[in-house]
Structure formats: structure tokens, C-alpha cells
C-alpha positions in Angstrom: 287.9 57.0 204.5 287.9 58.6 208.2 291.6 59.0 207.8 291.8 60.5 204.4 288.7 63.2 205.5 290.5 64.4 208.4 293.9 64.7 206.2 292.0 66.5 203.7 290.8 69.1 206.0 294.1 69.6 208.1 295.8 69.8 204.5 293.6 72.9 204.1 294.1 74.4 207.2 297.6 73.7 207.1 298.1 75.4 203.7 296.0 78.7 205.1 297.5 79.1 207.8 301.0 79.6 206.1 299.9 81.8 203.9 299.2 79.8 200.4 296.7 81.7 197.9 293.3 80.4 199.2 292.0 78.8 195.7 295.4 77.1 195.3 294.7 76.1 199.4 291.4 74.2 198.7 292.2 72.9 194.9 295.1 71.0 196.4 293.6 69.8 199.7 290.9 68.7 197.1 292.9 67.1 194.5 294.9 64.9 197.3 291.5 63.5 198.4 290.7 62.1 195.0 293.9 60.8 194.6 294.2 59.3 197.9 290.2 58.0 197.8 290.8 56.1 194.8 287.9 58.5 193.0 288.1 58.6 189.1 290.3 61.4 188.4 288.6 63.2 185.4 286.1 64.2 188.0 288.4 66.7 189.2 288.7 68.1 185.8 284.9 68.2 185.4 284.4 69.5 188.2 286.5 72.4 187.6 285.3 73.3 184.4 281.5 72.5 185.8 282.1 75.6 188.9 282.9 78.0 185.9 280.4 76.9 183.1 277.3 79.2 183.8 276.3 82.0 181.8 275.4 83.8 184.6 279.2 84.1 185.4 280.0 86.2 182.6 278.7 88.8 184.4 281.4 88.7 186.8 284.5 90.1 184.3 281.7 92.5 182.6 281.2 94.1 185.8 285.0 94.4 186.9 285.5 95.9 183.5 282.8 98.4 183.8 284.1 99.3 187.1 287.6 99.9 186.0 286.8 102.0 183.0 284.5 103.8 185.2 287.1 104.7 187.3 289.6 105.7 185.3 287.2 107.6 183.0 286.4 110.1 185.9 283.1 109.0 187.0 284.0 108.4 190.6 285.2 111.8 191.4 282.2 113.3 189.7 280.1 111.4 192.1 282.1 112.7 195.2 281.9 116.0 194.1 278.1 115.6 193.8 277.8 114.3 197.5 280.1 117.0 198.6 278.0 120.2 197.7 274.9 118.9 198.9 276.0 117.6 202.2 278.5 121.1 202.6 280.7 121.4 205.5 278.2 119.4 208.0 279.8 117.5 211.4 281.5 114.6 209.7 280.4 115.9 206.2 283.6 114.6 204.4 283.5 111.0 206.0 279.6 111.1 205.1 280.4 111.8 201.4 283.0 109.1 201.5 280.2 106.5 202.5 277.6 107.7 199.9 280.8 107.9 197.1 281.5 104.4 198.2 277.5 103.4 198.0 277.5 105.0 194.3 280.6 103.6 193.2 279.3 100.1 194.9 276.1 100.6 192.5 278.9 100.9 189.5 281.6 98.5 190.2 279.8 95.4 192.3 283.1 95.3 194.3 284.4 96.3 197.1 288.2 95.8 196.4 287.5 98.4 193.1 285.6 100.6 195.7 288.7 100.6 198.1 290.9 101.3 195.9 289.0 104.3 193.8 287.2 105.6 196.9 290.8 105.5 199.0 292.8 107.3 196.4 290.1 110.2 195.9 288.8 110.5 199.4 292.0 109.6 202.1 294.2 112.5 200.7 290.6 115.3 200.7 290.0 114.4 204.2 293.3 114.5 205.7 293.9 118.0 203.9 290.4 118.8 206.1 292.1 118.0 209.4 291.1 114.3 209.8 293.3 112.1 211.3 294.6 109.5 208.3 293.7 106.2 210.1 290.2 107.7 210.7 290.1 108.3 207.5 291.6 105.0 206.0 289.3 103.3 208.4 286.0 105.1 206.5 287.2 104.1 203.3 287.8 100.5 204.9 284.8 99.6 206.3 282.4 101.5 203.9 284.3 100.0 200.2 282.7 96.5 201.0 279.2 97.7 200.5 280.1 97.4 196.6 279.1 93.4 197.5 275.5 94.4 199.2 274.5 96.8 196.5 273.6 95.9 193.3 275.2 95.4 190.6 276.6 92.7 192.7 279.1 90.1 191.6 278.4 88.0 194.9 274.4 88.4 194.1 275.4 86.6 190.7 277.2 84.1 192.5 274.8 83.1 195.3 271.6 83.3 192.6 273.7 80.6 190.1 274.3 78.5 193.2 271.0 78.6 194.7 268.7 79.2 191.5 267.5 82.2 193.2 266.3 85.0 191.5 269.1 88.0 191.0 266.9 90.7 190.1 265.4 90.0 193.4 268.8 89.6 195.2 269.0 92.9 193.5 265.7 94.3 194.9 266.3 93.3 198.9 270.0 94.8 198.3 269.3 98.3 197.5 267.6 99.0 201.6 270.4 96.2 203.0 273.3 98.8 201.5 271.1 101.5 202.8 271.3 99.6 206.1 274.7 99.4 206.3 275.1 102.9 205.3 273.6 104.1 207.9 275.0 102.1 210.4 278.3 103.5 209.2 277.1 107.6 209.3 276.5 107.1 212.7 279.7 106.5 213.9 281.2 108.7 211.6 279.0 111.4 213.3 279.7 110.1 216.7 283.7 110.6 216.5 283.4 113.6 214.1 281.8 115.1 216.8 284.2 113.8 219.4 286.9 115.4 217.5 285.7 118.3 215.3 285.9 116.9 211.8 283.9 118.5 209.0 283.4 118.3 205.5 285.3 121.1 202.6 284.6 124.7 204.3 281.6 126.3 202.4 282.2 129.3 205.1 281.3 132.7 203.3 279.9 131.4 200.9 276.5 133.2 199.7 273.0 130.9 199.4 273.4 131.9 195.4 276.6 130.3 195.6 276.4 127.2 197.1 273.3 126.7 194.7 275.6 127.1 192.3 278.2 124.9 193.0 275.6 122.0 193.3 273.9 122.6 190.1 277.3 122.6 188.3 278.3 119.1 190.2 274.8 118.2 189.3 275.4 118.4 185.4 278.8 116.9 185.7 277.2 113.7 187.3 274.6 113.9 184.9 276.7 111.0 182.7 278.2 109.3 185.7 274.3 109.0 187.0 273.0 107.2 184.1 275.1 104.2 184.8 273.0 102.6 188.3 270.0 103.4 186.2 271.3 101.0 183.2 272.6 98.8 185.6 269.9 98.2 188.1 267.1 99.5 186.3 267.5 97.5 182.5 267.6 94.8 184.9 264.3 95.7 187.3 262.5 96.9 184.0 263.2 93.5 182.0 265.1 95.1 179.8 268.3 93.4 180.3 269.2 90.0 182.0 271.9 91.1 184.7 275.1 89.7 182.1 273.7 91.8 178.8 273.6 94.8 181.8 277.2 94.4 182.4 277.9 94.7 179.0 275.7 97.7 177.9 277.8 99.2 181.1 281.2 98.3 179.8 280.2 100.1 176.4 278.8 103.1 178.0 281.7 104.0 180.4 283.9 103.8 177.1 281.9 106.4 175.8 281.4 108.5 178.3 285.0 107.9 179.7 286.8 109.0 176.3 283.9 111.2 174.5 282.1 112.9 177.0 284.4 113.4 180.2 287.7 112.7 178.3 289.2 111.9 181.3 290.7 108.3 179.4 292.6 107.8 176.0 292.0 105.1 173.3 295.8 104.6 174.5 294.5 103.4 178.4 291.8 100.5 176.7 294.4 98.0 176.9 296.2 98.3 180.0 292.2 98.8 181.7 291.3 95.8 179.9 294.9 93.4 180.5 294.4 94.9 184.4 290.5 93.4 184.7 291.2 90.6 182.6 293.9 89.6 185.3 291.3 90.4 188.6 288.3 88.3 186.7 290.3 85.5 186.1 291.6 85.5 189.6 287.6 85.1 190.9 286.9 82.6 187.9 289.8 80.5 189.6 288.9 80.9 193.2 285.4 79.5 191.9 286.7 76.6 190.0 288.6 75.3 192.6 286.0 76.1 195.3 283.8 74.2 193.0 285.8 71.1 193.6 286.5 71.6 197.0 282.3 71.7 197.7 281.8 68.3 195.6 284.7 67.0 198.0 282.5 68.2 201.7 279.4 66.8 199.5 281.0 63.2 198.6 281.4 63.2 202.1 277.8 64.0 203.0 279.3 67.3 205.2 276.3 69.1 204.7 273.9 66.6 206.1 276.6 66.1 209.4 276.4 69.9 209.5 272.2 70.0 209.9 272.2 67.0 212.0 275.0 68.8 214.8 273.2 72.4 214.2 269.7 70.9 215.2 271.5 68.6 218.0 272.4 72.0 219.7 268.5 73.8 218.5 266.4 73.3 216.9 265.3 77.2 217.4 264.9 78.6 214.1 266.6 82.2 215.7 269.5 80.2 217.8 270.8 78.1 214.1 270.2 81.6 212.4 272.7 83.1 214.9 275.3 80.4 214.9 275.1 80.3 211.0 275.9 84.2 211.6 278.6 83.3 213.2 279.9 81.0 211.1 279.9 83.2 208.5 281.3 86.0 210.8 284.9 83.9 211.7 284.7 82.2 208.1 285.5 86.1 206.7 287.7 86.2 208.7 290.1 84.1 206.6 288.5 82.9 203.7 287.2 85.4 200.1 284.2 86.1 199.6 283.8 83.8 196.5 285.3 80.6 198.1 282.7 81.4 201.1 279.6 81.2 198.9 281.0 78.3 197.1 282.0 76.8 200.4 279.2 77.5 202.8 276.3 77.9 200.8 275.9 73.9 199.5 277.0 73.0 203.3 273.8 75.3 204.5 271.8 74.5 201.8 270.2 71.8 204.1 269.9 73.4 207.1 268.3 76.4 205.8 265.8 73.9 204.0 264.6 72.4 207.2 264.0 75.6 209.0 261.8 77.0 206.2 264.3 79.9 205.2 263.4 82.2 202.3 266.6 81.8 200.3 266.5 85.6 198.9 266.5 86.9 202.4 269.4 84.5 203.4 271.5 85.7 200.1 271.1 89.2 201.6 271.8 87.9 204.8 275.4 85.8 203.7 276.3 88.9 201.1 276.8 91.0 204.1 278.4 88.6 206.0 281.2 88.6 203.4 280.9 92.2 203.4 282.0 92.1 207.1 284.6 89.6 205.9 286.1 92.2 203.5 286.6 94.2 206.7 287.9 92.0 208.9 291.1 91.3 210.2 293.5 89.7 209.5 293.1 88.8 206.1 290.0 91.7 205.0 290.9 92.5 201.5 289.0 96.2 201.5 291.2 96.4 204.7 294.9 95.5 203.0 293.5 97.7 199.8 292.8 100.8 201.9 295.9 100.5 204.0 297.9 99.9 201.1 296.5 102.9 199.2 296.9 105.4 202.5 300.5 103.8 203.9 298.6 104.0 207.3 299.7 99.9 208.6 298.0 97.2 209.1 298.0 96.9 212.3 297.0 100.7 213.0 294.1 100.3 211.0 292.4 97.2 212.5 292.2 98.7 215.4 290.3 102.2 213.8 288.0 99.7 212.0 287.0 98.1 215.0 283.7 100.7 216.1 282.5 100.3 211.8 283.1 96.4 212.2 280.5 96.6 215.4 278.3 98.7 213.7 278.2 96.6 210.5 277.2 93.3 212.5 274.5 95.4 214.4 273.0 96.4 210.9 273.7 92.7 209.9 271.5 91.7 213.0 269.2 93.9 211.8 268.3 92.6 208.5 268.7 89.0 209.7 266.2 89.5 212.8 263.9 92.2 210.8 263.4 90.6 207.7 260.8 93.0 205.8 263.9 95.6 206.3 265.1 94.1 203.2 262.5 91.9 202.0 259.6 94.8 201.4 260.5 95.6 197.9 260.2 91.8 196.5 257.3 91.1 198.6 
């Protein structure tokens, strides 16, 4: 079987590394084991259908849903305009209101590709009409959209609790201060070159203290409705009120009516093509999971897991050293791989290891959640980073390198919650 394991894994690599769609990558790399292992072959079908049979999963399309309505229904910009009058023309103030825009709309949508894309579209074109430099700019949207999968609602929080049995409402709890975290890590070095360079937010110059009052009371009433959607989202779930699914739901009906009755920014007309569009992204994730599914019972047949702990504690068996190279891991596995196949992947490989150094599994969700966040950011395959650069026309290329200083500051806040655990942990406790 030596043979067929190390085929198996250079089929993989093989079929990454020229470019084939990750979930078709590992389902094939998978199916050609079985075949060539002489393992019944139904078990690949059952094992496909087993990765996507959970309840829990339904949460996933709910959630893309809701985001998409909410986008197109208006709530984003209200959110941005919100930010914008109480932050005012501040050093930086327009990249600041981009992260916060991105941390509400992460508390709406639970991803960071919808964030990217809303975000971008709303915030890119405002800053460079404020003197911002466009790859600056991009690179904001870039690095601060994949906080949609540290902030709940989170679809990755609903993956990692059905794989691990963990709680989500307190995946939910330790990733409202993680995003905060991040956030923050982020603001600083939008301060840092804002200052470098003279960036500031929308001109609020001669305007009176009456004024600007004003203007934030009448952004605060038009956010009133866009507002009300974290609370049903987050809080019918903290509050018992709703299991994190039925949440999704309530969400999908309440952007409908507030998107068409009360902002009227969407038509009965747009339901379809917002529902055909989501329909299309969910089932994309539902296939990465299935196959990913079958790819894990592969690397488990083979008892990969258990070669995995025993090589981790041949190099430490320091509890900090196997968190760091897990970290790491992680870190070059974003890289390359989406943030679904990564949980599916990684998580029954570390299962083990994190067993037999006594790790609280909420903590390490937060801990692999912003991991893939990173992963969204990263080059050369970061979705959040081929989203933005796609929505601003800056390249590729020009934008990995702007992304570089958030990318730092990301993995210092990641090093944070991993080394600092009641940073994230204090609200469950």
C-alpha cells in the first residue's frame, strides 16, 4: 500500500499545482486510491454524502443568502455611512471605516469573499476619490474582508463545531474579541502609512459641531434596520433563542424585508437572480466539503493522523513549540488550499495531537479560523485577495506586495490569541 499512498498524495499535488479546482483536486486523488486499494467502492459514495449530511450545514447557504440579500438591499452602505460620521476626517479615517464596514458586514455575511466583494465595490472607488493611492486602498479591503470568517455569524465556526462537536455559540463567543483582534492589528498599520502619506477620511472641514451632530444622527437612523441584523444573528443565538441554522433563516427573511419594504433599495424582480447567484456559491462549499470528506477518510484509512502526532512529538514534545509548528502548518496550507477543504483536511489530522497536549478545542477553532483568515489573504491563491483585485483592476501581482505589512500584522494578532489565550477565551469562561 506504500506505493499507492505516495501516488495518492503526488496525484494531489500534481493536480494543484496545475491549477485544477481544489475539491475536484482531492475527490480524484481520493477516488484513484480506492480504486487502486481494492477498497469497496460505495464507500466513496457514502462517504460523500456522509461530509454533507449534518444539519448544522444548512446554515452554510442560509447565511450566503442572507449576506447577498443584504448587500444588494443596501445594508452595507448604510453601515459605511454610519462608521464614516462618527470617525470624520481623522488620519486614516476612510481606511478605518473600511475595517469596521468590513467587521459589520463580517457580523452579516460570515464570509469573507461576500465582504471583498461588497466592501471593495463601496469603499475602493470613496477612498481613491479622497486621495488614497488604489493599491493602498485594494490592499485594506484585501486584508480586512477575511475577518467575515473570525466574526460570527461564521460559516467556518459551523464547520469546525460539526467536525469537532464543539460548541458554536461558544465559537461564536471567543470570536467576537478575536475579530476585534485582528481589527486592531489592521488600524494600526492603516494609521501608520496614513500618516506616512497624508490620507484622511471624507473632509468634514467647516463644518459646524450642530452639523456634524447632524449628519451622525441621520446615518444613525438609517442603520437603525441594517443594525438589527448582528443582534438576530448573534444574539437569538447567545440568548437561546435560535440554534445558529433557524438564525440564518430568520436573517434571510428579515433582509427581504428590510431590503424591499423598508430601504427599497431591491425589487421582487432581483429575488431570483440573488437566490440562483447564492444557490451557485453554497453549492460550490457543499462540494468542496463532500469531497474533502473523502479525501480525510482516505489520510484516516491510512492512520495519517497518528504518523502526524508521533513526528510532531519526535521533534517536541513542548506544548508552545507543536502549537507554533501547527501555526505554521496552517500558515503555508492557506497558502494554497480553501478554507473549507483546510478544516476538513487538517482538523481530523490534528485532532490527535491537540488531544495529547491537553488543548481546549474552542480556543484552537479560534485559533485555525484565523489561520484561514490569513489564508484568504495570502498569496498566491488568497481568494479575498483575487476578489479585491478583481473588483479594483489594481493586478495581482501589485497587490501582494501592498498586502504584505496587513499579512504581518494579521499573524502577530494571530500569535496573540494563540499565546494569550484569555484574549479570546474570557467571554466563555
Amino acid at each position: 500500500m506504500g506505493s499507492i499512498v505516495t501516488l495518492f498524495f503526488i496525484t494531489t499535488a500534481v493536480l494543484l499545482l496545475i491549477g485544477v479546482p481544489i475539491a475536484i483536486a482531492i475527490g480524484a486523488s481520493s477516488l484513484l486510491y480506492i480504486l487502486m486499494g481494492g477498497i469497496q467502492q460505495l464507500i466513496a459514495v457514502q462517504k460523500l454524502f456522509a461530509g454533507i449530511n449534518s444539519v448544522a450545514l444548512l446554515a452554510i447557504p442560509f447565511f450566503i443568502l442572507a449576506g447577498d440579500l443584504m448587500n444588494t438591499g443596501g445594508i452595507a452602505k448604510r453601515l459605511v455611512r454610519l462608521a464614516n460620521a462618527f470617525i470624520g476626517n481623522m488620519t486614516g479615517g476612510l481606511g478605518v471605516v473600511t475595517i469596521l464596514g468590513c467587521m459589520f458586514f463580517a457580523a452579516i455575511a460570515g464570509s469573507g469573499v461576500a465582504t471583498a466583494a461588497a466592501m471593495g465595490a463601496i469603499m475602493i472607488p470613496a477612498m481613491v476619490n479622497n486621495g488614497y493611492d488604489k493599491g493602498f486602498a485594494t490592499s485594506i479591503v484585501a486584508s480586512a474582508s477575511p475577518i467575515g470568517v473570525i466574526i460570527p455569524p461564521s460559516i467556518t465556526f459551523v464547520i469546525y463545531g460539526v467536525l469537532t462537536g464543539t460548541s458554536i455559540a461558544d465559537l461564536y463567543l471567543a470570536g467576537i474579541p478575536a475579530g476585534v483582534i485582528v481589527g486592531l492589528a489592521l488600524m494600526s498599520v492603516n494609521f501608520y502609512y496614513s500618516k506616512k502619506y497624508g490620507y484622511r477620511g471624507v473632509s468634514q472641514d467647516g463644518m459646524t459641531k450642530t452639523e456634524k451632530n447632524r449628519e451622525r444622527l441621520v446615518a444613525f437612523k438609517e442603520a437603525l434596520w441594517a443594525l438589527g441584523t448582528p443582534l438576530i444573528l448573534i444574539g437569538g443565538v447567545f440568548g437561546g433563542i435560535f440554534t445558529p441554522t433557524e438564525s440564518a433563516v430568520v436573517a434571510v427573511v428579515y433582509a427581504l424585508f428590510v431590503g424591499i419594504f423598508i430601504y427599497k433599495d431591491m425589487k421582487f424582480s432581483d429575488v431570483p437572480r440573488i437566490f440562483l447567484n447564492s444557490s451557485k456559491t453554497a453549492a460550490k462549499i457543499m462540494f468542496i466539503i463532500a469531497n474533502a470528506s473523502l479525501f480525510a477518510y482516505v489520510l484516516t484509512y491510512e492512520r495519517i493522523p497518528q504518523m502526524l502526532v508521533t513526528s510532531l512529538l519526535n521533534v517536541t514534545s513542548n506544548k508552545f513549540l507543536i502549537i507554533l509548528l501547527i501555526n505554521l502548518i496552517l500558515l503555508v496550507a492557506g497558502t494554497f488550499m480553501e478554507t473549507s477543504a483546510i478544516l476538513i483536511i487538517m482538523v481530523p489530522l490534528l485532532m490527535p495531537v491537540l488531544s495529547q497536549i491537553g488543548m481546549n478545542l474552542t480556543h484552537f477553532g479560534i485559533i485555525i479560523t484565523v489561520n484561514t483568515a490569513i489564508g484568504l489573504l495570502s498569496p498566491p491563491f488568497g481568494v479575498c485577495l483575487f476578489t479585491s483585485s478583481t473588483v479594483s483592476k489594481v493586478p495581482i501581482e501589485v497587490l501582494s506586495r501592498k498586502v504584505l505589512p496587513f499579512m504581518l500584522a494579521a499573524i502577530v494578532a494571530l500569535m496573540i490569541i494563540t499565546y494569550l489565550p484569555q484574549s479570546v477565551m474570557f467571554l466563555v469562561n
